[in-house]
C-alpha positions as CSV (number, residue, x, y, z in Angstrom):
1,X,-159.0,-17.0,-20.5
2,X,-162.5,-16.3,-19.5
3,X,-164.4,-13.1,-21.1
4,X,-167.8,-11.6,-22.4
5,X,-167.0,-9.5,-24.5
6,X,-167.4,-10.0,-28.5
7,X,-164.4,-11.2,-30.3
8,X,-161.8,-8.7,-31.7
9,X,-161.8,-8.5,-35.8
10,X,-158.7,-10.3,-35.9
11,X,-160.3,-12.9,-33.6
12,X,-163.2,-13.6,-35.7
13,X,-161.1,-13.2,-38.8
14,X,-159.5,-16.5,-37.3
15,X,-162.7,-18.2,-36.3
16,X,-164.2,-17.7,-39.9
17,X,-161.3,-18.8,-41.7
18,X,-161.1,-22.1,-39.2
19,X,-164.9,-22.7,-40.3
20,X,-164.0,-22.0,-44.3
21,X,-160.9,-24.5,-44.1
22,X,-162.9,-27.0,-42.0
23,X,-166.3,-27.0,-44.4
24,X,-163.6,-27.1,-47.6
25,X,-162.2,-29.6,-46.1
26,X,-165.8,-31.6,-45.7
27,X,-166.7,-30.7,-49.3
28,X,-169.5,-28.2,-47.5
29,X,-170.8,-25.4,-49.6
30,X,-169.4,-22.0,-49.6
31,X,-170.9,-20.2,-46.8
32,X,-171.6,-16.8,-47.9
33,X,-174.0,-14.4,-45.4
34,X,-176.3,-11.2,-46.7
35,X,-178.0,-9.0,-45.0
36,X,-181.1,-7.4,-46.4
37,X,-183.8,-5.4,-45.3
38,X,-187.0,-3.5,-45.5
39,X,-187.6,0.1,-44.2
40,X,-190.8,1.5,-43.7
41,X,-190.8,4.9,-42.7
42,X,-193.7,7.2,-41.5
43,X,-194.2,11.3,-42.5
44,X,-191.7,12.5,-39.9
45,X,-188.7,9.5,-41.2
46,X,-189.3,7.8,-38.3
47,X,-188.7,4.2,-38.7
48,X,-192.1,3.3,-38.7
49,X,-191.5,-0.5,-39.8
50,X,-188.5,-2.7,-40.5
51,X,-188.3,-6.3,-41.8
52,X,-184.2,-7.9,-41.2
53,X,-183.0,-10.5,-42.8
54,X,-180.0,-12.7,-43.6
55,X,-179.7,-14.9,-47.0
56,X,-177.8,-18.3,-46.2
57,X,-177.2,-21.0,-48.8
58,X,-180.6,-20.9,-50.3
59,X,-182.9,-19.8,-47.5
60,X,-183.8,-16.4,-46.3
61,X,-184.2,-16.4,-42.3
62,X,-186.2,-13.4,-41.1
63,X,-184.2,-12.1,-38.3
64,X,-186.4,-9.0,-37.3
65,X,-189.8,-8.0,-38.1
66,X,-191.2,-5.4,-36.3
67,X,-194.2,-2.5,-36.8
68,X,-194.7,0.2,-34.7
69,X,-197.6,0.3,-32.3
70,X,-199.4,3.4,-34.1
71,X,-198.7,1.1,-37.8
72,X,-199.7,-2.6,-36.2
73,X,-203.0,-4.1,-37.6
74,X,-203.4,-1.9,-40.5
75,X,-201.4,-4.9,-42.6
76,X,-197.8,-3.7,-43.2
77,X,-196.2,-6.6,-41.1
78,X,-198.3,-8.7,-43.4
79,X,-196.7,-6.5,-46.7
80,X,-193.5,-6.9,-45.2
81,X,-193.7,-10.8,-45.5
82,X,-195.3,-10.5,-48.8
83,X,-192.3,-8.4,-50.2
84,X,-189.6,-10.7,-48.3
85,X,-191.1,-13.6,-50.0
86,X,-191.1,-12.2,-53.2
87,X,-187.8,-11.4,-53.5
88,X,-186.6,-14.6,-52.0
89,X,-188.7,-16.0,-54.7
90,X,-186.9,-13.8,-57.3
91,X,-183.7,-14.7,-56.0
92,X,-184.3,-18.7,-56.6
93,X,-184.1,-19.1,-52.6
94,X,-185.9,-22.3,-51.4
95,X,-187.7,-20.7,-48.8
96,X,-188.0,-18.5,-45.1
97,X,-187.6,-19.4,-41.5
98,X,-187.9,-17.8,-38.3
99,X,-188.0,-17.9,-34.9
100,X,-190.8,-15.9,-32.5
101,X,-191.7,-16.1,-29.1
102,X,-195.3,-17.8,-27.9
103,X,-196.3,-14.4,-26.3
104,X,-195.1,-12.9,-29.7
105,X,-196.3,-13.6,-33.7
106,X,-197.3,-17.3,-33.1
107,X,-200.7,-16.7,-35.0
108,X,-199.6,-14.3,-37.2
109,X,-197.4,-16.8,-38.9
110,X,-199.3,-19.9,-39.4
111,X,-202.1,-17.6,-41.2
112,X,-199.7,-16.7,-43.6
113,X,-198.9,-20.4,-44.4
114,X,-195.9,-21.0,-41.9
115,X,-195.0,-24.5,-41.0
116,X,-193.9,-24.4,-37.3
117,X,-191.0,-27.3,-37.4
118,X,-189.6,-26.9,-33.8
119,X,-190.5,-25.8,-30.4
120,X,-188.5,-25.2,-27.3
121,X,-190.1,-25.0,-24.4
122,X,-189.6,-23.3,-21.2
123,X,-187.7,-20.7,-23.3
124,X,-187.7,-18.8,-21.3
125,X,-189.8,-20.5,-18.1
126,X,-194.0,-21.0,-19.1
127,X,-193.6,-19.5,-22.9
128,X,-191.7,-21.0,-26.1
129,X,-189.6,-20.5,-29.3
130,X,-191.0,-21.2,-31.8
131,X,-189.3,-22.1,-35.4
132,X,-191.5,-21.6,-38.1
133,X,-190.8,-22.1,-42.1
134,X,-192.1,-21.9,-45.5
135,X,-191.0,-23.5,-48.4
136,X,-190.9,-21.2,-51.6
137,X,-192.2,-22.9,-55.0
């Protein structure tokens, strides 16, 4: 059966448990998933700024950053990453990765010490994703 539509909660129940019995059964570390995420809100609560992210194993991948157009280039994308890193940092994580587009933060990133470790092209047709990562210390 054919259908695209997400899976039922009973569905992925199954699927998750298949991949918990299958890594046990490998010797693969737990896999545990947790979402966090920074909130910047302007005077009328508007969501002015948010930074997503995910902790897996012991890396942080950024899943959303994104600053309004009245907020962008006064920094706060920039605080964002600061304040992600930190707390990754706090946390013992070994470090942050990402995906962006080549029309997207491609710049942004490797100024603030971003290692880009794989590209796909023609993703979509004449542009690229682009994987970027920093190790914590």
């Amino acid at each position: 059966m054919f259908r695209r539509e997400g899976l039922t909660s009973s569905e992925q129940s199954a699927v998750s448990d298949g991949f918990r019995v299958h890594g046990e059964e490998l010797g693969a570390p737990d896999y545990k998933k947790e979402q966090v995420k920074w909130v910047v809100l302007d005077e009328q609560d508007d969501i002015g700024a948010v930074l997503a992210a995910d902790i897996l194993w012991d890396w942080m991948y950024i899943d959303e950053l994104w600053t309004s157009p009245e907020l962008r280039g006064d920094g706060l994308g920039r605080e964002l990453m600061r304040l992600a890193e930190a707390f990754a940092a706090s946390e013992g994580l070994q470090g942050i990765w990402l995906w962006t587009q080549s029309w997207q933060a491609e710049g942004f990133y490797k100024q603030l010490g971003y290692d880009e470790f794989t590209r796909f092209d023609d993703f979509p047709r004449d542009h690229a994703r682009i994987g970027f990562r920093k190790t914590l210390s």
